[in-house]
C-alpha positions as CSV (number, residue, x, y, z in Angstrom):
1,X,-80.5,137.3,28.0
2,X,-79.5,140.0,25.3
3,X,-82.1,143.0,24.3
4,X,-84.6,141.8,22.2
5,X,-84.0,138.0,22.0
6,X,-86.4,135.5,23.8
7,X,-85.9,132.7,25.5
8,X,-85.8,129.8,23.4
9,X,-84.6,126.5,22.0
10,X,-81.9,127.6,20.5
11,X,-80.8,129.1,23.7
12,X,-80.4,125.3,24.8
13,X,-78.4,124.9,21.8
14,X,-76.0,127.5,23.3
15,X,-75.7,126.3,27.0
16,X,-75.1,122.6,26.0
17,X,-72.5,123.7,23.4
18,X,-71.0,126.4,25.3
19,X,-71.0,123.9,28.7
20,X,-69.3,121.5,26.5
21,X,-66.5,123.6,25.7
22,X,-66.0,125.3,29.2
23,X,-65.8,121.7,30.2
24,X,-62.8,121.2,27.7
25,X,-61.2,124.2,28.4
26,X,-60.8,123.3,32.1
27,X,-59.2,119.6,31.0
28,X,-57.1,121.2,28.8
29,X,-55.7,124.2,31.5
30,X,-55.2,121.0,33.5
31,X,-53.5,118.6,30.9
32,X,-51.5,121.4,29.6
33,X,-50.3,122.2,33.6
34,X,-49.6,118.3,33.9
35,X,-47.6,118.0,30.7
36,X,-45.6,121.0,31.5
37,X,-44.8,119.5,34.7
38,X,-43.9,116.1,33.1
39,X,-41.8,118.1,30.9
40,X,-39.7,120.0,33.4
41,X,-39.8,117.1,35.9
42,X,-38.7,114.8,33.8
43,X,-40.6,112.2,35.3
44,X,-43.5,110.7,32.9
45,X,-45.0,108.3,35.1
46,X,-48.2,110.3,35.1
47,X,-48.3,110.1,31.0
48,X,-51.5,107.8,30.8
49,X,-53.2,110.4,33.1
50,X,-52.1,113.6,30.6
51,X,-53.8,111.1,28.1
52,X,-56.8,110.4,29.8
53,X,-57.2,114.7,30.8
54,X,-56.8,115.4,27.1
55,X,-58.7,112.6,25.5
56,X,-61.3,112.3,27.8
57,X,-62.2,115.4,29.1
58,X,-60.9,117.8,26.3
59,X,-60.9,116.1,23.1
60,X,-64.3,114.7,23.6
61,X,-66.1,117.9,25.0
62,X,-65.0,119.8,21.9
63,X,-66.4,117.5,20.2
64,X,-69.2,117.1,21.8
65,X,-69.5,120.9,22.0
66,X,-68.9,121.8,17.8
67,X,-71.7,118.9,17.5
68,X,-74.5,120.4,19.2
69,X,-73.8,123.4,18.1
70,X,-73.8,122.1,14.1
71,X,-77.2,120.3,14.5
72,X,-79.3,122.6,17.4
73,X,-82.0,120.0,17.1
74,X,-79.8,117.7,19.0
75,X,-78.8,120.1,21.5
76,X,-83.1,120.8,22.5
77,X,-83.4,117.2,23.2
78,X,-83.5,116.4,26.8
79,X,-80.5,114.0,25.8
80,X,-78.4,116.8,25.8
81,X,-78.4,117.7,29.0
82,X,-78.0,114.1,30.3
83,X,-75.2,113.7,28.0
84,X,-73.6,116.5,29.5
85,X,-73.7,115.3,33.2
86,X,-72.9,112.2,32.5
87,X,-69.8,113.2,30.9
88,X,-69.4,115.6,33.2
89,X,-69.6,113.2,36.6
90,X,-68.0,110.3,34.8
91,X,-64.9,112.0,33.3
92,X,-64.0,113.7,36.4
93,X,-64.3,111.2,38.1
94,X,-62.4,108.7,35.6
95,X,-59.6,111.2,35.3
96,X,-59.1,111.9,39.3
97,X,-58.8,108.1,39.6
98,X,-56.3,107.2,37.0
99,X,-54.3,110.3,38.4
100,X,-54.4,109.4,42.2
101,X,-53.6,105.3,40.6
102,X,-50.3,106.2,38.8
103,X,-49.6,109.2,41.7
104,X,-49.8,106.2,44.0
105,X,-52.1,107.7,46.2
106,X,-54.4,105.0,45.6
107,X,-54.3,101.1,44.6
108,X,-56.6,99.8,42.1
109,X,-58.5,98.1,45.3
110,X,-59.7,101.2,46.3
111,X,-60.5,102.2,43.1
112,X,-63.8,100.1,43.5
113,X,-66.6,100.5,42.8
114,X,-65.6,104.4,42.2
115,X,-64.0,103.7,38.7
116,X,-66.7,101.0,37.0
117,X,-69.4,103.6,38.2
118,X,-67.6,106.7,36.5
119,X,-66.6,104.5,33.6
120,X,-70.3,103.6,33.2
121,X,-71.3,107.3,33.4
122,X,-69.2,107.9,30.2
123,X,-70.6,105.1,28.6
124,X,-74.5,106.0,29.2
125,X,-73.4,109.5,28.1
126,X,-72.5,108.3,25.2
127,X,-75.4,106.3,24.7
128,X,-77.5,109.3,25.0
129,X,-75.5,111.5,22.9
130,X,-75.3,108.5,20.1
131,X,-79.6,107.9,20.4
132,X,-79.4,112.1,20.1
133,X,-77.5,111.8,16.8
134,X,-79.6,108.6,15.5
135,X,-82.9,111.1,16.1
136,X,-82.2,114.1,15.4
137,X,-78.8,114.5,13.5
138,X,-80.0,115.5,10.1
């Protein structure tokens, strides 16, 4: 906590948004390192995963990140937090799957009920995050 400033809402508004975007950053170290090897490989067979780590876990966080931090009444709600595990569990989850599928460490058999669970987690986060912006967007 820095000299002089209490704890309070706003402070929630920070953490979500700054969770967020440490999220993304980490997706995007990992989709960069996967593209690079892709690249130098030559061998593109894990493109759909490079999508996914972008997309997914990047893309969306800093978006997710640059709109809590626009409208801090979203980012106080308890929503925000679930939102943020959610997306958090699901996407990781979602991503190591597709990568281990087209890595062929895995078939899609054993991919259930792992990958309808994590997809699901994505999806309630973003239920919470779209009641959040129905509420309290303004």
């Amino acid at each position: 906590m820095v000299e002089g400033k209490s704890k309070t809402d706003g402070d929630s508004e920070m953490n979500v948004s700054r969770n967020f975007m440490l999220l993304g950053s980490a997706f995007l170290i990992v989709g960069i390192v996967l593209g690079m090897y892709m690249g130098g490989s030559g061998d593109h067979s894990l493109a759909i995963s490079h999508a996914h780590i972008n997309l997914l876990g990047f893309v969306l966080s800093a978006v997710f990140a640059l709109t809590y931090k626009a409208y801090p009444a979203m980012a106080a709600e308890r929503l925000a937090s679930a939102h943020f595990w959610l997306h958090f569990v699901g996407a990781v989850m979602v991503n190591l799957l597709v990568f281990l599928l087209l890595a062929q460490i895995i078939t899609e058999a054993a991919m259930v009920p792992f990958a309808p669970i994590s997809e699901f987690l994505v999806l309630l986060g973003v239920l919470a995050f779209s009641w959040n912006v129905v509420k309290n967007a303004n």
